[in-house]
N, C-alpha and C positions, 0 to 999 in steps of 0.2 A: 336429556338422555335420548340418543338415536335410538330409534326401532328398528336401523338397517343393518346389515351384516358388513355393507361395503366400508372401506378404510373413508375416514374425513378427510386425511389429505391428498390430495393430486399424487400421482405416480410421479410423478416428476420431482416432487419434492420432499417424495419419500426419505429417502437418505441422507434428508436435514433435517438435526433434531437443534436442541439450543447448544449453541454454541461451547468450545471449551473454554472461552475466554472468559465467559458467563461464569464457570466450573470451575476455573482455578481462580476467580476471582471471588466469589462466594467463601472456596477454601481459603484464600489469607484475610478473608474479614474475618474467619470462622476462628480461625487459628492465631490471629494477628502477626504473620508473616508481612515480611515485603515481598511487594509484588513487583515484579520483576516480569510479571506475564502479557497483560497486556500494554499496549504502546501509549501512552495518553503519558503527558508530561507531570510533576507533581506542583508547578506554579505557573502563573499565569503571565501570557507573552508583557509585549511592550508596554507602561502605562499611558502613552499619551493615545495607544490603538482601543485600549479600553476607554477613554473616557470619549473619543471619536463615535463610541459606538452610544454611550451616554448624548453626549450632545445631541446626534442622532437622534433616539428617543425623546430627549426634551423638544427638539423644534419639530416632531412631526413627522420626521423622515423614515418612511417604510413602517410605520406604526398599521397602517394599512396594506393590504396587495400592494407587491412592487411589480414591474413592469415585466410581463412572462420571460422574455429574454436575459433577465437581468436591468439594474439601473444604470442608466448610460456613463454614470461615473466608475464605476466599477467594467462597466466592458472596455470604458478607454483605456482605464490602467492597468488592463491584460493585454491589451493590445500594446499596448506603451512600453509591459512587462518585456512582452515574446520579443518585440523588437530592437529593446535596450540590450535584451544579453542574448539574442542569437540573430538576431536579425532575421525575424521571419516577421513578414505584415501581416496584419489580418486586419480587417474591416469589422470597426464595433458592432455595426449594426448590422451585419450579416456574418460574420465570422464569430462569431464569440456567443457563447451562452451557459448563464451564471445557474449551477445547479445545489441542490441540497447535497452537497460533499459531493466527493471523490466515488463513493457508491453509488449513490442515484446518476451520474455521471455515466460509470460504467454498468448500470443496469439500464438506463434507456438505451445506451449506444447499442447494446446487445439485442437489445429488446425491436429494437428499428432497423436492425441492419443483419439478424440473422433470420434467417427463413427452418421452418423445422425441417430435420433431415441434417441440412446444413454442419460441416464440422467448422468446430474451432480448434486452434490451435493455440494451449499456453505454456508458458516457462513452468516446471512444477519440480520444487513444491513452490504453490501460487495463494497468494491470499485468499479466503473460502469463500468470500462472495463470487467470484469470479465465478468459481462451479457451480451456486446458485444460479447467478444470473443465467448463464448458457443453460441452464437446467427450464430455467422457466421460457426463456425463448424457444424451445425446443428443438434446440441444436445438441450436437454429441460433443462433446470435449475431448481434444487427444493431447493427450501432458507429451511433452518434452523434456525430459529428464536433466537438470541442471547437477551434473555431480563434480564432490569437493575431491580436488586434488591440488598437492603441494599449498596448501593455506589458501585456496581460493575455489569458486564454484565455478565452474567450466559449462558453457554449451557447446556440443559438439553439433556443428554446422550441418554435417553428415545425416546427422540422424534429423534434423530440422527438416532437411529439402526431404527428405524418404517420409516424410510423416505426411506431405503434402499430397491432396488426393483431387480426382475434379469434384470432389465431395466440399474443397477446402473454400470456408468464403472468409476470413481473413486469421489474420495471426492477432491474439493478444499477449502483450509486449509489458514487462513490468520493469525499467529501470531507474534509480535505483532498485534493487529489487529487495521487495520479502516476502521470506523470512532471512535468506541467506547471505544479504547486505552485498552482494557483486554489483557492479556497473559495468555495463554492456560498455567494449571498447568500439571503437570508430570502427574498427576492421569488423567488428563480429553484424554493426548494426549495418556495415555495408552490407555485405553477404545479405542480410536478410532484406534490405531493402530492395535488392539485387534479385533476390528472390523473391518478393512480392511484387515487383514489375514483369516481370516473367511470367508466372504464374496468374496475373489480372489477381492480386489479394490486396483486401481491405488492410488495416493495422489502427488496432485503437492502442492507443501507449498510456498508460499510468507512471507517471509520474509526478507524483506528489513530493515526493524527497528530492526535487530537482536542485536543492539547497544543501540537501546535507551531503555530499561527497568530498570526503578524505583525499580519497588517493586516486590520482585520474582527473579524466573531467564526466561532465554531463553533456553528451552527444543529442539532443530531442533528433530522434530518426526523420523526422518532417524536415527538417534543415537538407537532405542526402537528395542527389539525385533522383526526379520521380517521384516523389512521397511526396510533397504542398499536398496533391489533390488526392490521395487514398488514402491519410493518417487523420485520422480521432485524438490529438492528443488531449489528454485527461489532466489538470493542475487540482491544489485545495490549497485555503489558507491553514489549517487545520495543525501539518505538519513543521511548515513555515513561522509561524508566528503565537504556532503552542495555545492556540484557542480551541481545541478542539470540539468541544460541544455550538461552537458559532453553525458550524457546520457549511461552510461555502466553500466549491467547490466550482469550476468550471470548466467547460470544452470548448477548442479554436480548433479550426476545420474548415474545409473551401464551402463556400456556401451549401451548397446540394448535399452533403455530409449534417452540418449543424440543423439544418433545415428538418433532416432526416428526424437527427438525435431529439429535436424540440420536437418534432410529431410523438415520440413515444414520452416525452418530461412531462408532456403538460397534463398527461391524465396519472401522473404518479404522486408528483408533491402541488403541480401545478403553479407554486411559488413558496419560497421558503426565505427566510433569516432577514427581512427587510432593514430594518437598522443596521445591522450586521455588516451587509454591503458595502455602507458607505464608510465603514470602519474598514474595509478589508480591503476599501480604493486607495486608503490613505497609506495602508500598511504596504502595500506593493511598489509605493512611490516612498520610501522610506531609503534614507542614504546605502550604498553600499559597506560603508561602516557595520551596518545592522547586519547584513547577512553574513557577511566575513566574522564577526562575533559570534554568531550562533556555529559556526562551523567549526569553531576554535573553541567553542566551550563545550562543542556535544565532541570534538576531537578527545579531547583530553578526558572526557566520562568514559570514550570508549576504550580508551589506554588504560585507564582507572581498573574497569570492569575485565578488561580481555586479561590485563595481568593478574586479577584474584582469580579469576577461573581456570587460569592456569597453573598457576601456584595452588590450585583446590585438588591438580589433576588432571580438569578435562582437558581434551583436543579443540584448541580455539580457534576460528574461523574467522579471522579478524577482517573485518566486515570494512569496503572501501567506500561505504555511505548507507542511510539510513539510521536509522537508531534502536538497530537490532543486533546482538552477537550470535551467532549457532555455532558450537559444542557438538563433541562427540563425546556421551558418557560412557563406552567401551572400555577406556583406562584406568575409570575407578574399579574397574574389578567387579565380576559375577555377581556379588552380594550387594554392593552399593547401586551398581547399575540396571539390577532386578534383569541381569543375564542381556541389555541393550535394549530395555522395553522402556520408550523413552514415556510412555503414560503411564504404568508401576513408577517410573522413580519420579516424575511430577508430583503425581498422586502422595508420594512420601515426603517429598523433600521438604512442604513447610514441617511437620511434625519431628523429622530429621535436623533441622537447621532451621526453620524459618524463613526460607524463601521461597517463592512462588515465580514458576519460570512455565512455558508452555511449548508441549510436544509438538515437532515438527510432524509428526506423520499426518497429524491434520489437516497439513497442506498438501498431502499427498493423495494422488489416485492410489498410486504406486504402495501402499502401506508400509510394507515392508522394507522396500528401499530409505525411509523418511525415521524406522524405527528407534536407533539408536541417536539422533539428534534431537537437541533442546535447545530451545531458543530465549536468549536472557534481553529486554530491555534495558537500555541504559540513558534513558533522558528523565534521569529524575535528579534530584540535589545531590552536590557532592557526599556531602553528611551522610545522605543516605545508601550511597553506592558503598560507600566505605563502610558502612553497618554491614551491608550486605556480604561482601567480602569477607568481612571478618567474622559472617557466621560460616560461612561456606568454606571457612579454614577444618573446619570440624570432619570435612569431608575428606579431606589429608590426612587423618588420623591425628 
């Protein structure tokens, strides 16, 4: 017990308590709902990538510290990745650095590359580490409002360039994006590239669902005029290949960038998932057969799910990648939709039905803007999607 009056946490970190995912995750263990909230697959990827990672462990490999950078097998096959499907080089041993996920990833890049004062700027609503991290780097975060119109989430370019200040030291870039499953088109990531040459802005880009796009393609803004030497892009195996507790993740960047981001990793995790690794060299190099099947079976969960939540009633936001859908519960009406309080009908919906889905306003600075959406997962088993559905029939009357 403290004898002090002052708060334990840092000011900075005030306004993060535990997470909703944590919350609504608790409530469908509690309630035995389907969870439908957070993103985590309900089977496990490839088996020849699991037993890679066994082998692994049996001969010795990363049973101990792996090498701070990454294991040179694993940085070739991201290099080998970037340049088989975009054609951008990078240099294993200076370009590439293998981090504990797609978080630790984007909390060093923040953490090394923004100075306090410093704004960022993100797509929002943005997944909540994001505003952690810039929270602990001691930078201000300025959202840029991604809103749904005609069945898709729009940024307006407009308000992008007017948000930029000489406060501004880079843009963080989420595509595909979540919660709201849009992919930034070639034209919008022009503009912005456009603008962060202009402008001298950094740009760290997450993309971990670089795999799952539906409809469109996958643009990495590094490929665009000007961007090799000012983009952070951010990869994980996690999404990819449905391991997600392996936790690997990593960043490709011109030298003096990665160089940066490894100054601030090596005093976070300073090395993580060492067998892991060499299971996740092997999955990267894995036929294109592989990835065109995950796209076509998370495709058809998402036609699965978008049409029972529409047939439930909601407003569906039919998502052109990731494996996320966002919903407007407005059209269930006042009483089911707790008047558009997307955390009241969270809060109810296992005990209502039996599902567990998670408020977008979470991801919002903006709260109110974010209030009347909900966000459903949909990379679980078919069997299961269809359970789900046909309790969320109930919500039709």
């Amino acid at each position: 017990m403290t004898s002090s009056a002052r708060p334990l946490l840092n000011r900075r970190l005030a306004e993060f308590g535990t997470t909703v995912f944590a919350e609504m995750s608790a409530l469908a263990a509690r309630t035995g709902s389907i969870n439908l909230g957070q993103g985590f697959p309900d089977t496990d990827g490839p088996e020849e990538i699991r037993e890679a990672a066994v082998r692994a462990l049996r001969d010795g490999r990363g049973n101990q510290y792996p090498p701070g950078p990454g294991v040179p097998e694993l940085r070739a096959a991201i290099a080998d990745h970037q340049e088989r499907l975009y054609g951008l080089s990078f240099d294993p041993d200076r370009e590439v650095l293998v981090t504990a996920g797609a978080t630790e990833a984007i909390a060093a890049a923040l953490l090394a590359l923004v100075e306090p004062g410093d704004e960022v700027i993100a797509l929002e609503p943005y997944y909540d580490s994001y505003a952690a991290c810039v929270a602990m780097a001691g930078g201000t975060r300025v959202p840029v409002t991604l809103r749904p119109d005609a069945g898709r989430y729009h940024l307006d370019l407009d308000e992008l360039r007017a948000a930029v200040t000489p406060r501004t030291r880079l843009i963080l870039l989420n595509t595909p994006h979540n919660p709201t499953g849009t992919v930034l088109t070639r034209e919008e990531l022009t503009a912005i590239a456009e603008l962060a040459c202009e402008r001298d802005l950094l740009v760290v880009t997450d993309e971990v669902y670089e795999h799952l796009v539906f409809d469109g393609e996958h643009v990495p803004i590094a490929t665009l005029p000007g961007m090799r030497g000012r983009t952070v892009t951010i990869g994980s195996a996690g999404k990819t290949f449905s391991f997600t507790g392996w936790k690997v993740g990593w960043v490709t960047a011109a030298p003096e960038l990665v160089s940066a981001v490894r100054s601030a990793k090596q005093f976070l995790t300073y090395v993580a998932s060492g067998p892991f690794q060499y299971a996740v060299a092997e999955a990267l190099r894995l036929p294109q057969t592989y990835f065109d099947g995950l796209r076509a079976d998370l495709r058809a969960k998402r036609d699965l799910l978008s049409g029972g939540l529409a047939a439930a009633g909601f407003t569906v936001y039919r998502p052109a990648g990731t494996y996320f859908v966002t919903t407007d519960i407005r059209p269930l009406g006042d009483e089911l939709s707790h008047s558009g309080d997307g955390f009241a009908f969270c809060r109810a919906l296992p005990e209502r039905c039996g599902v567990v889905a998670i408020p977008n306003a979470v991801f919002y600075d903006h709260r109110d803007a974010g209030a009347p959406f909900v966000r459903f997962a949909f990379c679980k088993r078919e069997s299961v999607l269809e359970e789900a559905v046909s309790r969320l029939k109930a919500l039709a009357g």
